[in-house]
N, CA, C and O atoms as a GROMACS GRO file, in nm:
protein
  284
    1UNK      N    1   0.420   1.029  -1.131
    1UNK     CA    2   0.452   0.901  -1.190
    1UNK      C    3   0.373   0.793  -1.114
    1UNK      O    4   0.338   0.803  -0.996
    2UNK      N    5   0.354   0.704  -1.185
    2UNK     CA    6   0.271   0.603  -1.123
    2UNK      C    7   0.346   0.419  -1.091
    2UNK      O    8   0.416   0.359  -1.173
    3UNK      N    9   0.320   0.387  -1.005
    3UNK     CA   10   0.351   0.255  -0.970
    3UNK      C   11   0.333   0.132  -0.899
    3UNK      O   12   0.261   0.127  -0.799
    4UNK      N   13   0.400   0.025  -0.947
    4UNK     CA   14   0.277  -0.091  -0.860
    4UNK      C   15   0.396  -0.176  -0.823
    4UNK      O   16   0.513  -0.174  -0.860
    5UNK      N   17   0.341  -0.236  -0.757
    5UNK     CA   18   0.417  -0.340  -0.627
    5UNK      C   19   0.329  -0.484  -0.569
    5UNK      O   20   0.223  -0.494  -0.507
    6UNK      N   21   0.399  -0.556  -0.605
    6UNK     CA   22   0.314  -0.658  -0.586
    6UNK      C   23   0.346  -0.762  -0.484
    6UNK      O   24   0.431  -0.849  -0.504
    7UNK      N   25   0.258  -0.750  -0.347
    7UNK     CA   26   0.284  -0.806  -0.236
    7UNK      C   27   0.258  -0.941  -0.156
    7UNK      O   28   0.291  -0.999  -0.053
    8UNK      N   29   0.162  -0.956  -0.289
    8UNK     CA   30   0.073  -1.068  -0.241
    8UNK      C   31   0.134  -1.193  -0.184
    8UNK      O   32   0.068  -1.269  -0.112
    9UNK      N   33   0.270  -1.215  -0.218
    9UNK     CA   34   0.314  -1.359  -0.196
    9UNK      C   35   0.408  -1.309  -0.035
    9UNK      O   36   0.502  -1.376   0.005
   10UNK      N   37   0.371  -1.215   0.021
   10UNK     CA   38   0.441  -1.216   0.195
   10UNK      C   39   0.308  -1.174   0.287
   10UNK      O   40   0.195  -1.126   0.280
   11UNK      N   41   0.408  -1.229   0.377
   11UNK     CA   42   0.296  -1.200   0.489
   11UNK      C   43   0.309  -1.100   0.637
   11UNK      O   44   0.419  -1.054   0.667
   12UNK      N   45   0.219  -1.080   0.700
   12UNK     CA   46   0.237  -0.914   0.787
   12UNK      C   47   0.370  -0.968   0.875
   12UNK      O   48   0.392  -1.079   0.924
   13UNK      N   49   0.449  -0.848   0.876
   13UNK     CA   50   0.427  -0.752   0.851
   13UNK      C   51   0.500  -0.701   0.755
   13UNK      O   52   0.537  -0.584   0.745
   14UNK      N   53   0.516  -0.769   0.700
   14UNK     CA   54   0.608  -0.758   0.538
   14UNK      C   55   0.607  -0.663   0.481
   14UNK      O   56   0.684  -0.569   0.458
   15UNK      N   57   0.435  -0.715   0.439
   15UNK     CA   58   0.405  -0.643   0.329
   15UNK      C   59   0.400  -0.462   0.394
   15UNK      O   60   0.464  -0.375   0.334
   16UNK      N   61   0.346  -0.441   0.475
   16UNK     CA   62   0.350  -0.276   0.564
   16UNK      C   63   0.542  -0.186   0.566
   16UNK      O   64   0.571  -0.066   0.565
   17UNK      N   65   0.610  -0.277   0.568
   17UNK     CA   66   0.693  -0.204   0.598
   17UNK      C   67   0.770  -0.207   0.444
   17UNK      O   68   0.860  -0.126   0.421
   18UNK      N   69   0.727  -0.310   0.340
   18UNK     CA   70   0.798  -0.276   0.245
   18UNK      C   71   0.690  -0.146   0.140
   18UNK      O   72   0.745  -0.053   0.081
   19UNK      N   73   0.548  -0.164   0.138
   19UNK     CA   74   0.525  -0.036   0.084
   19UNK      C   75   0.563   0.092   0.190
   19UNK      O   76   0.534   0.202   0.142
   20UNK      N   77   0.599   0.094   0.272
   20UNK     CA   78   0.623   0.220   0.370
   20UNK      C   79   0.821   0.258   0.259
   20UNK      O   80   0.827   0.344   0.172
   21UNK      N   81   0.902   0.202   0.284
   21UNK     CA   82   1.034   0.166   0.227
   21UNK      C   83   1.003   0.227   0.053
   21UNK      O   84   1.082   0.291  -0.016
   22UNK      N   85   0.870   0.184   0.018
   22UNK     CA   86   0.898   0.192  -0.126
   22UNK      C   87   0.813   0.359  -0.131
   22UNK      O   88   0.871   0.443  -0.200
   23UNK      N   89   0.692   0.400  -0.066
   23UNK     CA   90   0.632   0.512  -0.081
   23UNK      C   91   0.746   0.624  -0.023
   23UNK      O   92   0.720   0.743  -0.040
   24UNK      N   93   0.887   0.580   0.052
   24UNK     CA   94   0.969   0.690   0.112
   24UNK      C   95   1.032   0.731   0.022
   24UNK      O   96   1.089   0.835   0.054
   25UNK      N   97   1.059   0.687  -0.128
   25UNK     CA   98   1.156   0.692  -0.196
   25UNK      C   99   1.124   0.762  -0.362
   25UNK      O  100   1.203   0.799  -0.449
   26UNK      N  101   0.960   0.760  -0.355
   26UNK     CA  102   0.864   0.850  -0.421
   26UNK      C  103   0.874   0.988  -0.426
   26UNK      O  104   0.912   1.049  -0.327
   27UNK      N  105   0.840   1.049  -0.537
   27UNK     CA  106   0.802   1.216  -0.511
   27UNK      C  107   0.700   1.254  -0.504
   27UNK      O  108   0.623   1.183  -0.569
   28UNK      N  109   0.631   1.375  -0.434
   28UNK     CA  110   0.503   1.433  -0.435
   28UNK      C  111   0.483   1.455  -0.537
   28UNK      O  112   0.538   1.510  -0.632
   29UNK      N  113   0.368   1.392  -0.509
   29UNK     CA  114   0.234   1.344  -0.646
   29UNK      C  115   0.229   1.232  -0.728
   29UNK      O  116   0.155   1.206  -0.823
   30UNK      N  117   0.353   1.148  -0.656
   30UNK     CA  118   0.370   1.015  -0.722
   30UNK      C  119   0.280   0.940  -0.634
   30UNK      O  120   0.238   0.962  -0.520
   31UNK      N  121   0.257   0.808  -0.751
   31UNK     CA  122   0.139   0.707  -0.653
   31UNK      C  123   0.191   0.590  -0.667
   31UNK      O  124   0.280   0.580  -0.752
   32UNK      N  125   0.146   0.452  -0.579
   32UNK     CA  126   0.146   0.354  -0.560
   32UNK      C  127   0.081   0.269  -0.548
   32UNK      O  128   0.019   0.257  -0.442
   33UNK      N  129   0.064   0.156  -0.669
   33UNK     CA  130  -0.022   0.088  -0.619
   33UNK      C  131   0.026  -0.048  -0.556
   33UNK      O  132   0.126  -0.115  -0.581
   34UNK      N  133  -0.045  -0.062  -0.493
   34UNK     CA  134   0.024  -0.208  -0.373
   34UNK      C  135  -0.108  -0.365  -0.449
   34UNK      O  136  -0.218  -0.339  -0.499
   35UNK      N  137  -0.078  -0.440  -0.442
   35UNK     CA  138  -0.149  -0.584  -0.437
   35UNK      C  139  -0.106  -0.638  -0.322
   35UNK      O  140   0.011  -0.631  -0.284
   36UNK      N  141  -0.225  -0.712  -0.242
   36UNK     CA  142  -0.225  -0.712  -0.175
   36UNK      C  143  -0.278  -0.900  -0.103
   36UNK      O  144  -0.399  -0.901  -0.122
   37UNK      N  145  -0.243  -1.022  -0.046
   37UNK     CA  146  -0.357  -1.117  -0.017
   37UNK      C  147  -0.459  -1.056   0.125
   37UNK      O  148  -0.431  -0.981   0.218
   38UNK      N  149  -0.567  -1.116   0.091
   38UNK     CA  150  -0.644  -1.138   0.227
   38UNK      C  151  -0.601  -1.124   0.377
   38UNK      O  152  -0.671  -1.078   0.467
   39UNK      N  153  -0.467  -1.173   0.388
   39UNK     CA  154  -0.450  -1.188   0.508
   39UNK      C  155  -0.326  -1.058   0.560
   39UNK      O  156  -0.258  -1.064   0.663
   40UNK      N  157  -0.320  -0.916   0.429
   40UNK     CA  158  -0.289  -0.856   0.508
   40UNK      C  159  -0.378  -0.731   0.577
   40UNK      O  160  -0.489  -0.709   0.529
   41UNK      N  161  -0.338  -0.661   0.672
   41UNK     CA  162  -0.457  -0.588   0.728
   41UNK      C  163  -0.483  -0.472   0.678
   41UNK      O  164  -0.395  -0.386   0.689
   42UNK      N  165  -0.608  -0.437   0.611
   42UNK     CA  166  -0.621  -0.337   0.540
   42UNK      C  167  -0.578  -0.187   0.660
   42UNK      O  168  -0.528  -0.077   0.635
   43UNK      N  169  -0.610  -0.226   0.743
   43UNK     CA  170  -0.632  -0.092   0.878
   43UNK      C  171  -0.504  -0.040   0.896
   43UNK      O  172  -0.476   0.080   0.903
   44UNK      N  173  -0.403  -0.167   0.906
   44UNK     CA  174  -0.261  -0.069   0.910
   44UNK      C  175  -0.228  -0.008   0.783
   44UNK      O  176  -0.144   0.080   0.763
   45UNK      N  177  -0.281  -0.048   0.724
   45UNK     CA  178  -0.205   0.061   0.566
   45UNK      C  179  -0.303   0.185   0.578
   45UNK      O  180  -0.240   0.288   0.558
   46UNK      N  181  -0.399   0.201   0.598
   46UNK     CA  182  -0.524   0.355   0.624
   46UNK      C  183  -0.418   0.365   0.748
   46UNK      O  184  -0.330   0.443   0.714
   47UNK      N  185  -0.399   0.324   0.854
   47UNK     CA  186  -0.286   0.403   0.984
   47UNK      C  187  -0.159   0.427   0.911
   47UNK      O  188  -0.107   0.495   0.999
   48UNK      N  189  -0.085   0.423   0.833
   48UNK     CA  190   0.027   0.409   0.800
   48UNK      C  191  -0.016   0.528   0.720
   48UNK      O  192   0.062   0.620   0.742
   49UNK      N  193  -0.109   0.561   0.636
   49UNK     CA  194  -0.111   0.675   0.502
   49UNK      C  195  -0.171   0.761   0.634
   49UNK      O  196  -0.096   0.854   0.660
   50UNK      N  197  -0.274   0.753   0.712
   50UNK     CA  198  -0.258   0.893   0.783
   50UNK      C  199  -0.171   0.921   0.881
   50UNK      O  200  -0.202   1.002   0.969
   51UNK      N  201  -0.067   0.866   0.879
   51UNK     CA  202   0.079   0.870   0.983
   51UNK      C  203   0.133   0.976   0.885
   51UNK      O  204   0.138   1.095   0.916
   52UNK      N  205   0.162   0.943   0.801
   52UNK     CA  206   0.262   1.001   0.706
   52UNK      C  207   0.188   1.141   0.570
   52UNK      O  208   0.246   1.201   0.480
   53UNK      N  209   0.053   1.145   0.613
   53UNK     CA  210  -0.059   1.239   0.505
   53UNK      C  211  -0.044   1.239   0.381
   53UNK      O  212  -0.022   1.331   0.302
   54UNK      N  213  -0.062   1.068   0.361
   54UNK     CA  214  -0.063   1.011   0.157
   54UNK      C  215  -0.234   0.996   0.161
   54UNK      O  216  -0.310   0.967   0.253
   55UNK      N  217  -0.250   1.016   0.069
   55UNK     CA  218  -0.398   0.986  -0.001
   55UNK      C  219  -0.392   0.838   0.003
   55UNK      O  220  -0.291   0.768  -0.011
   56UNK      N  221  -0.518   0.799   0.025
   56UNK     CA  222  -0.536   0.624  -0.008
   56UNK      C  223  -0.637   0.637  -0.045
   56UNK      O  224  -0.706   0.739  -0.034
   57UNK      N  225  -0.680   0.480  -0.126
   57UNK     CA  226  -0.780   0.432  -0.211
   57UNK      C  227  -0.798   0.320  -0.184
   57UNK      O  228  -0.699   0.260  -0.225
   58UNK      N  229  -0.883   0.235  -0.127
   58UNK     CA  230  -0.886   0.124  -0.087
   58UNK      C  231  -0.965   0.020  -0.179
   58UNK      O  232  -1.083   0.034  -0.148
   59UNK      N  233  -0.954  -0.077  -0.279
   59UNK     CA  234  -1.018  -0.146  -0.377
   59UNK      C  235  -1.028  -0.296  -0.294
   59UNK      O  236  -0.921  -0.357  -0.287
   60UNK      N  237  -1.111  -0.340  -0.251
   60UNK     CA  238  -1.142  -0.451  -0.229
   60UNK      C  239  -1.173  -0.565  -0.277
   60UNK      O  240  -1.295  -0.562  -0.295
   61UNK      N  241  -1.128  -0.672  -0.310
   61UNK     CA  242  -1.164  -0.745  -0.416
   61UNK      C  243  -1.184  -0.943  -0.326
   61UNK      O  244  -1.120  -0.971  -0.225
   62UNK      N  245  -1.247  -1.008  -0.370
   62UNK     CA  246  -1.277  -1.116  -0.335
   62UNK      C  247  -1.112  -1.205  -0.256
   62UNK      O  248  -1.074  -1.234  -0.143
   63UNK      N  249  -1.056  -1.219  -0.407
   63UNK     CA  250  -0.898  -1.272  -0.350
   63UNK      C  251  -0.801  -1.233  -0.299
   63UNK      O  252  -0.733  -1.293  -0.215
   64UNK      N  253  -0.773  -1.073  -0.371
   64UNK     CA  254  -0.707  -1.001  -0.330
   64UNK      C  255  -0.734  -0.843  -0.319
   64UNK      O  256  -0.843  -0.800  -0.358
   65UNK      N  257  -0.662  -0.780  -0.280
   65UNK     CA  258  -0.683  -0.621  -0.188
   65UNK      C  259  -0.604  -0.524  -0.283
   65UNK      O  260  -0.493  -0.560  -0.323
   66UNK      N  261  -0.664  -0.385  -0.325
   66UNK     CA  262  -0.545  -0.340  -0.359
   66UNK      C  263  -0.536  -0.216  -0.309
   66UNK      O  264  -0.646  -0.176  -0.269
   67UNK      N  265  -0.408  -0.106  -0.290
   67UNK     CA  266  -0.397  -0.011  -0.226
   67UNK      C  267  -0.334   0.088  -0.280
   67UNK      O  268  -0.215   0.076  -0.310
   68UNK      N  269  -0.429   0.246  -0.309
   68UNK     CA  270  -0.323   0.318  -0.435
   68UNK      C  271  -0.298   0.435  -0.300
   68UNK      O  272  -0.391   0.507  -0.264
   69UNK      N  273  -0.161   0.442  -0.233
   69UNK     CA  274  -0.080   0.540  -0.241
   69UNK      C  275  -0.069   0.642  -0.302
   69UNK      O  276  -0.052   0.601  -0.417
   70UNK      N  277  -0.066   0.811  -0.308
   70UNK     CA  278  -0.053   0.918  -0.345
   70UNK      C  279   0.040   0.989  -0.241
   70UNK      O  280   0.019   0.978  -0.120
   71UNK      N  281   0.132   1.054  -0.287
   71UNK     CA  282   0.206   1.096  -0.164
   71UNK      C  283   0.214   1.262  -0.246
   71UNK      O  284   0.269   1.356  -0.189
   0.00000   0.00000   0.00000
C-alpha cells in the first residue's frame, strides 16, 4: 500500500520522528512518501532508513524535498 505525509509545515526534529512513528505502523512492502521543506536534513532520514533497513528514494526539488520510504 502506498502513502504520503506531508511535513513541510514543521521543523527538525519533527519532521524525523514523526515519519519514523508513521513508517512503524506500516507493513512490509508498504511505502511512504514524506514532503518535506528545505530546512529539514535530508542525511538524517538516509540514517534513519539504514537504522531500521527501509529502501529510500531521495527526490530533490528546488522548494521542497521528498522522501519515499519502503519498508
Amino acid at each position: 500500500m502506498k502513502y504520503s505525509l506531508d511535513l513541510t509545515g514543521y521543523a527538525c526534529p519533527l519532521p524525523l520522528l514523526m515519519a519514523k512513528k508513521a513508517m512503524n505502523d506500516l507493513k512490509k512492502g508498504d511505502s511512504l512518501a514524506i514532503l518535506l521543506n528545505q530546512q529539514s536534513s535530508l542525511a538524517d532520514f538516509e540514517l534513519l532508513a539504514q537504522e531500521y533497513h527501509w529502501q529510500i528514494k531521495t527526490i530533490e526539488q528546488a522548494v521542497e524535498n521528498q522522501i519515499i520510504f519502503t519498508k
